[in-house]
Structure formats: structure tokens, C-alpha cells
C-alpha positions as CSV (number, residue, x, y, z in Angstrom):
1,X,62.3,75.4,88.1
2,X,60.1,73.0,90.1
3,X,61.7,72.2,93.5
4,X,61.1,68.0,94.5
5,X,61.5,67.4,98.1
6,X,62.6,64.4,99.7
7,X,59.9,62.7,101.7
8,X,62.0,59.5,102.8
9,X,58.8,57.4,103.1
10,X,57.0,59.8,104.6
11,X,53.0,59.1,104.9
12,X,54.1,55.9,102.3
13,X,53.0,52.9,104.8
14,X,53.4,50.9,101.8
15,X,57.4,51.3,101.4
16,X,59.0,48.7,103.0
17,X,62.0,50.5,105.4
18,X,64.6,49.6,102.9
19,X,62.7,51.2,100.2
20,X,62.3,54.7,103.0
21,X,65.8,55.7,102.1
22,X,66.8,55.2,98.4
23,X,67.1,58.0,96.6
24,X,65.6,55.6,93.3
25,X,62.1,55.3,94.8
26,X,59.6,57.4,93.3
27,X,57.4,57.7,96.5
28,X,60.4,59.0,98.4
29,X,60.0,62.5,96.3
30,X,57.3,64.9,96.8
31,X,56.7,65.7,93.2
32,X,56.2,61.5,92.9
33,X,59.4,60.9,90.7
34,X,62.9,60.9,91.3
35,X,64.3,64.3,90.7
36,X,65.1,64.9,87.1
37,X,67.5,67.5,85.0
38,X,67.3,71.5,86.4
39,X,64.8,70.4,89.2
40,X,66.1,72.2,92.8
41,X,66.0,69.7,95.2
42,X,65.3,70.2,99.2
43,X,65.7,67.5,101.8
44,X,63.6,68.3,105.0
45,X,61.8,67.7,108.0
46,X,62.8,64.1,107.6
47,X,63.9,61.4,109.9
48,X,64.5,59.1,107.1
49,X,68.6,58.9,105.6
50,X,69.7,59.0,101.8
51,X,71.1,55.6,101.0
52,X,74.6,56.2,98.4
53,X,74.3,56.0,95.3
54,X,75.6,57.9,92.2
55,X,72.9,60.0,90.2
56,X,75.8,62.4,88.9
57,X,74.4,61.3,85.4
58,X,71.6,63.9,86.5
59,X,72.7,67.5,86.3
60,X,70.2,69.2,89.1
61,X,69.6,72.4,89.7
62,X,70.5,73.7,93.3
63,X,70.7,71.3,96.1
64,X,69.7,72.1,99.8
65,X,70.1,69.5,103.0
66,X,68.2,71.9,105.5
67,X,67.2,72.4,109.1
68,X,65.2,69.9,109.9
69,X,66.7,66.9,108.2
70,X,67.4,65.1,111.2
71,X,68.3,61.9,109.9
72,X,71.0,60.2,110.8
73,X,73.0,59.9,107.5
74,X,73.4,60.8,104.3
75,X,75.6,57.9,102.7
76,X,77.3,55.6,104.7
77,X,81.0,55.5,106.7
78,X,80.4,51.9,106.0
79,X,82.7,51.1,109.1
80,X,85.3,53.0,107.8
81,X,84.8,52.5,103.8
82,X,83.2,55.4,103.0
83,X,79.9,55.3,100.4
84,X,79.0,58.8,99.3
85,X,75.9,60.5,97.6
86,X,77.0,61.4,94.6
87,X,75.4,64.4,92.5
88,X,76.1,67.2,89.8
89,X,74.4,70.5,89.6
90,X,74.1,72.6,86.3
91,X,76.8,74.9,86.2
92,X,77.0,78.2,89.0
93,X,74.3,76.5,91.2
94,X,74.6,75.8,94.7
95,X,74.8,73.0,97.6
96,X,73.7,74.5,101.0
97,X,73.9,71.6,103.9
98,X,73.0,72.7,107.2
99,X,73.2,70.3,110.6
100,X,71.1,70.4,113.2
101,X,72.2,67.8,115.3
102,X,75.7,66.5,116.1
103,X,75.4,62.6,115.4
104,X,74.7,63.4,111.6
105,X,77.0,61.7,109.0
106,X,77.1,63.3,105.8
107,X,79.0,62.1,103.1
108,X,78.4,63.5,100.0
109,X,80.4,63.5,96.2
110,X,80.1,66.5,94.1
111,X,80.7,65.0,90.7
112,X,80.4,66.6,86.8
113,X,82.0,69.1,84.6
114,X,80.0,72.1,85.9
115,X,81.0,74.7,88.8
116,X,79.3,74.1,92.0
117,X,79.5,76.3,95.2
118,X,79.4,74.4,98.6
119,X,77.4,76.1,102.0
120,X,78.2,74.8,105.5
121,X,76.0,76.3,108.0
122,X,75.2,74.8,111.7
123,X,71.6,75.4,113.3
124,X,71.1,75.5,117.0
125,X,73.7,73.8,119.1
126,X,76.0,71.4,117.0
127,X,79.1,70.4,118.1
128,X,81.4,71.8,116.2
129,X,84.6,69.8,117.1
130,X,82.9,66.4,115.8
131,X,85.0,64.2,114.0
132,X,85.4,61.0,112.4
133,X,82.3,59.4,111.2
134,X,80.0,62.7,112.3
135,X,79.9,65.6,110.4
136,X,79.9,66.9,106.4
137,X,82.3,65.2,104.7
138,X,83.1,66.0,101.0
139,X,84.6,64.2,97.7
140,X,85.3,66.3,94.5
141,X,85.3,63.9,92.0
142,X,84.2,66.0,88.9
143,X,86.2,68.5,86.4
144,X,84.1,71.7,87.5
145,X,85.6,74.0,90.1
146,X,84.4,73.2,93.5
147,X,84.4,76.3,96.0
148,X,83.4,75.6,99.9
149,X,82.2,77.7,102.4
150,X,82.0,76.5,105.7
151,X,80.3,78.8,108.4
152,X,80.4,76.3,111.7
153,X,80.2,72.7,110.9
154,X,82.7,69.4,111.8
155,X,83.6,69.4,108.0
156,X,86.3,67.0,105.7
157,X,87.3,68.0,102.4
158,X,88.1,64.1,101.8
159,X,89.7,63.7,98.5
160,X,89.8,65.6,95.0
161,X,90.3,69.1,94.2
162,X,89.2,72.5,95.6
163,X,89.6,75.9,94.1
164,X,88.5,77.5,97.3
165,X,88.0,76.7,100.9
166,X,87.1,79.1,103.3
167,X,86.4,78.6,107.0
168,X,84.9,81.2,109.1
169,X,83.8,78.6,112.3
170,X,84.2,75.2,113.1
171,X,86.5,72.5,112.9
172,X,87.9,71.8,109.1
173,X,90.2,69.3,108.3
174,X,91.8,68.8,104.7
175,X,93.1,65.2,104.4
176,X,96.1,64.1,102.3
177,X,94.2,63.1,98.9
178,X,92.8,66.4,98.4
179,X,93.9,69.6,96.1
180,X,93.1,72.6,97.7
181,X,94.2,75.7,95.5
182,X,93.8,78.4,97.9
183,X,92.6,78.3,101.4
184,X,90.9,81.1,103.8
185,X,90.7,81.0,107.6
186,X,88.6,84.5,108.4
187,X,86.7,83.6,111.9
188,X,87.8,83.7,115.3
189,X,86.6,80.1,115.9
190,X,87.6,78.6,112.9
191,X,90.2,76.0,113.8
192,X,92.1,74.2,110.6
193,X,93.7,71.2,110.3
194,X,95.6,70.8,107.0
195,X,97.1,67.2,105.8
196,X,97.4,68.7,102.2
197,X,98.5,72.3,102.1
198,X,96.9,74.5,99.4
199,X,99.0,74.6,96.6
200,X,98.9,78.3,95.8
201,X,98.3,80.4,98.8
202,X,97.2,80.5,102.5
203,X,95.4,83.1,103.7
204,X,94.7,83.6,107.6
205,X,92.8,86.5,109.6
206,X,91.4,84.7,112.1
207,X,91.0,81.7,112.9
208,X,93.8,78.7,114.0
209,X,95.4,76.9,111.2
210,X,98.1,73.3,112.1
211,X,99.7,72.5,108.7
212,X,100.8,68.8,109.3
213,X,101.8,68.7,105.2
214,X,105.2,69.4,104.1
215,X,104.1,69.8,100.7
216,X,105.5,73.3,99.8
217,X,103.3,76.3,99.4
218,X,103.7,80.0,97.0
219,X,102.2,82.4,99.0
220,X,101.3,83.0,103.1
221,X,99.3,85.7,104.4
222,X,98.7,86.1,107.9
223,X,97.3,89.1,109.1
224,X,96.2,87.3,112.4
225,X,95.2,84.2,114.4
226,X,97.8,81.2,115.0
227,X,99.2,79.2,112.5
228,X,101.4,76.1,113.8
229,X,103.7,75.0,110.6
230,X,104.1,71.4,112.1
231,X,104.6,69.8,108.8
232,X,108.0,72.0,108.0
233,X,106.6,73.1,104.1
234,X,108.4,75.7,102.2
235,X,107.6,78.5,101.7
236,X,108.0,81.2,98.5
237,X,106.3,84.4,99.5
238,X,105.9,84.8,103.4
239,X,103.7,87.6,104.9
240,X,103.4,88.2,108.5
241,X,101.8,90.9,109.6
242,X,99.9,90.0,113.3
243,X,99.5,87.1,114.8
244,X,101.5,84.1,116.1
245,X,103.6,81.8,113.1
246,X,105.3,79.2,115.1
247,X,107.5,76.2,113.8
248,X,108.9,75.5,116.6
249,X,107.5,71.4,116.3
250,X,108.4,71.1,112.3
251,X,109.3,68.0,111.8
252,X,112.2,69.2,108.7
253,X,113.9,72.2,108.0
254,X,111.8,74.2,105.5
255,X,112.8,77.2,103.2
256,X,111.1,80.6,102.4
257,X,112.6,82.3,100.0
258,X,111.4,85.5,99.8
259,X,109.4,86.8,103.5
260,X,107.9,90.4,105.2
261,X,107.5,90.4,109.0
262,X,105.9,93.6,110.2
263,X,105.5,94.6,113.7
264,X,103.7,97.2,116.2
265,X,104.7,98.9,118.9
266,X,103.6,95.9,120.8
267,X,106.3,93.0,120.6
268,X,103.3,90.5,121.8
269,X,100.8,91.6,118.4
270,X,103.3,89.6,116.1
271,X,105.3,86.6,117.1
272,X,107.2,84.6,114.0
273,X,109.2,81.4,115.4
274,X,112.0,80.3,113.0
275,X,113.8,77.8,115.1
276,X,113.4,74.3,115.9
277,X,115.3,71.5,116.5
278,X,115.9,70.1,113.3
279,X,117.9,73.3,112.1
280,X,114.7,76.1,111.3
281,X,113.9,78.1,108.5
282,X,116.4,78.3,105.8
283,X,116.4,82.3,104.2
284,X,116.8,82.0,100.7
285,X,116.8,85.8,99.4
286,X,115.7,88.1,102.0
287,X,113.3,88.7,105.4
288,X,112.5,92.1,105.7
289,X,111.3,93.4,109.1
290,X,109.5,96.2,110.1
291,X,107.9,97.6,113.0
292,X,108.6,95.4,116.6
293,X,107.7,91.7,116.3
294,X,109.2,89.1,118.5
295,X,111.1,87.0,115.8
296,X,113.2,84.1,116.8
297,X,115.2,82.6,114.7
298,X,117.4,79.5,114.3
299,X,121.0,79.5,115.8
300,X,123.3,81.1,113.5
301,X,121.0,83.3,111.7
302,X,120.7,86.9,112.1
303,X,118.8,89.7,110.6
304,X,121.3,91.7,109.1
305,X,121.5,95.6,107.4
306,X,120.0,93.9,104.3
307,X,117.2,92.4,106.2
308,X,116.2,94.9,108.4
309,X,114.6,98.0,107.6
């Protein structure tokens, strides 16, 4: 399928600036119309931003904001009120959006009934611990699953729902309208904010995850990194098996129901805080230790014969 690039006004002295960055103007395209059904579309080398606009009605092919599109933004904060891009693809194609430069605001909606994969990447040296207006931001808005992979960019998962998210560098905050289904954290630089926890399970290798949500959650995995469980949300399955758990700042008491805390010879490889001051962890069933972790728990509670192997 024939790829349309976005020119943005480029070697068009006769588009006024307004005209420069709407997506509507056929001179703005490199195949001289506005990108229609199956055409792949690439946004490059260009200093000239996408104004919003919805164009969902369009089912496009794949979708790539590369290295090189240096302009500033890609829809609008609008002061606070974001506006948004807002596109479908046909169904398994892709969105790849790569910054190159740290001031970028992209604010894109992925809309339609099809399911899209989302690519974060970074080129050169962007900041990745930009926030507010600056970064990728991203709106699900459509029926199709939306999966996101973000590889070292400022990114916000805004509003709507996500079957996947997985973050293997950069700073990733999930805000309190979204519905993330499950959620990966896999590098060492990947640093998590969550403001809606994933409502089936939460996966960490790597990485540093603060759960501010006390939403509750079925399943954690933690086979490394830090998680902080700020926002005190139960818990059904609970796996520790290195790494640092610590809700020691929850702001409730939480329950797991059902957890497996496994240790080395070295105490310091897995740490699992309980206790806080507004009463801990609550133990529904069982938590089952093995190994040597450090384990503190909240006053009162005890790992008895049942819950120690």
C-alpha cells in the first residue's frame, strides 16, 4: 500500500501558516491528498505540527511519527484542555511515535473497532522524566484492543482502556480514567506511576512501579525492582520473589488473600513490608514463605506453622 507523508507546508509558499498544519489540506501530503483508507502514513523531517482533529472515520494503514519530526506538537494541551489527533488503523496494524526532542507534545486518540499496537521509542537524548504538557500522551477511545509499548519516552495513558502496557524505559504514568488490563514493568529504568491499577495483573522485573490507586488488583508478580503500594489496593494472588514490595505509606489497610514470598540466602534480595500505620496487610487465607526474605509485618501478625514452609 502507498505510504503519504506529511509535508506540513513544506516547499508550499502558497499555504498560508494556518493552512501548514491541518491535517485536511491536500498540499500538506506528499502523495497531494489527504491520506485515504489502507494508505501507511509517515510524518517526517518536519518542523510544521498536526493541528487536532478527528479522521477516525478513515481506517489507515500503519502510522509512524519518526525521527525527525521535530515539531513542536501534535494536537494541542490547549492550556490544559487537551485536543487530540484522533485516528483508526485497519485491524493488527501499527502506531510507532518516536521523540527526538524533549519540548514535543503529542497528544494522540486511537479510535475504531480494530486492534492497534502502540511503539514508544526515544532517539538521541530526550528527557525521559518530562511531564505535563511534554511528551506522548494517549486516549483509547475505540472498541479494538489497544496494546502499548513504550521503550524510553515521558509517556500518559490518559483515558480509556488498554489490554497491555509495557514499559521497559522512561517515565509512564497511568491516570485515573484509564483501564489498563494488565501491566509490564521489564527495564531497569522504567519508572511507573499508576493512578488506575490494572485490573487483572501486575507484572514487574525491573523497573520501579508507585501504585497511588486503591482500586483492588487479581494477580502481582514481582520477580524484581521496587514497587511502592502507596494507594493500599487489595490484593488476590500475591507473588514476591526478589525485589523490594513496600507499603509502608498506604494510605488504608488492604487485603491479599492468597500470597508466596520466596527468599535467598541473602535477606537484602527480597524485602516485603506489610506494616503501616493505618493497620497493614490483612491475610485472608495464607502467606507462604520460602527461602530468607526480610518480611515485616503489621503488629500482631505472625507467620505461623501453616504459613511457613
Amino acid at each position: 500500500m502507498a505510504i503519504n507523508y506529511w509535508l506540513g507546508g513544506w516547499d508550499n509558499a502558497g499555504l498560508s501558516p494556518a493552512d501548514m498544519t491541518k491535517w485536511s489540506v491536500a498540499q500538506n501530503w506528499s502523495l497531494g491528498h489527504v491520506p485515504t483508507v489502507g494508505e501507511n502514513v509517515i510524518a517526517s523531517d518536519s518542523t510544521h505540527s498536526i493541528d487536532p482533529i478527528d479522521v477516525s472515520s478513515v481506517l489507515l494503514g500503519y502510522v509512524r511519527i519518526a525521527a525527525g519530526m521535530t515539531a513542536p506538537k501534535i494536537g494541542d494541551y490547549n492550556g490544559g484542555s487537551p485536543q487530540y489527533l484522533k485516528i483508526a488503523c485497519q485491524q493488527d496494524k501499527f502506531i510507532e511515535v518516536v521523540t527526538e526532542t524533549s519540548a514535543q507534545q503529542i497528544w494522540l486518540e486511537v479510535g475504531g473497532t480494530n486492534s492497534v499496537d502502540l511503539y514508544l521509542r526515544k532517539f538521541g537524548t530526550v528527557d525521559s522524566s518530562a511531564y505535563g504538557s511534554q511528551g506522548v500522551h494517549i486516549k483509547s477511545s475505540g472498541t479494538g484492543s489497544v496494546s502499548v509499548k513504550n521503550t524510553g519516552v515521558p509517556f500518559t495513558f490518559e483515558s480509556g482502556t488498554a489490554g497491555q502496557i509495557e514499559v521497559g524505559a522512561g517515565n509512564t504514568i497511568v491516570q485515573s480514567g484509564a483501564n489498563v488490563l494488565n501491566y509490564r514493568s521489564y527495564g531497569l529504568t522504567a519508572i511507573s506511576t499508576l493512578y488506575a491499577m490494572p485490573t487483572t495483573s501486575l507484572n514487574v522485573s525491573e523497573g520501579e512501579i508507585t501504585a497511588e490507586s486503591a482500586t483492588a488488583i487479581q494477580s502481582l508478580t514481582q520477580l524484581g525492582g521496587n514497587v511502592y503500594w502507596n494507594g493500599g489496593a487489595d490484593i488476590t494472588n500475591f507473588a514476591i520473589y526478589r525485589g523490594l514490595f513496600d507499603a509502608s505509606r498506604a494510605k488504608n489497610q488492604f487485603t491479599i488473600t492468597d500470597g508466596l514470598i520466596y527468599g535467598s540466602d541473602n535477606p537484602a534480595e527480597t524485602t516485603v513490608n506489610l506494616a503501616n500505620g493505618v493497620g497493614g496487610a490483612v491475610i485472608t487465607n495464607t502467606l507462604a514463605q520460602y527461602g530468607n526474605p526480610t518480611i515485616l509485618l503489621p503488629d500482631g501478625t505472625t507467620l505461623g506453622p501453616a504459613m511457613a514452609a
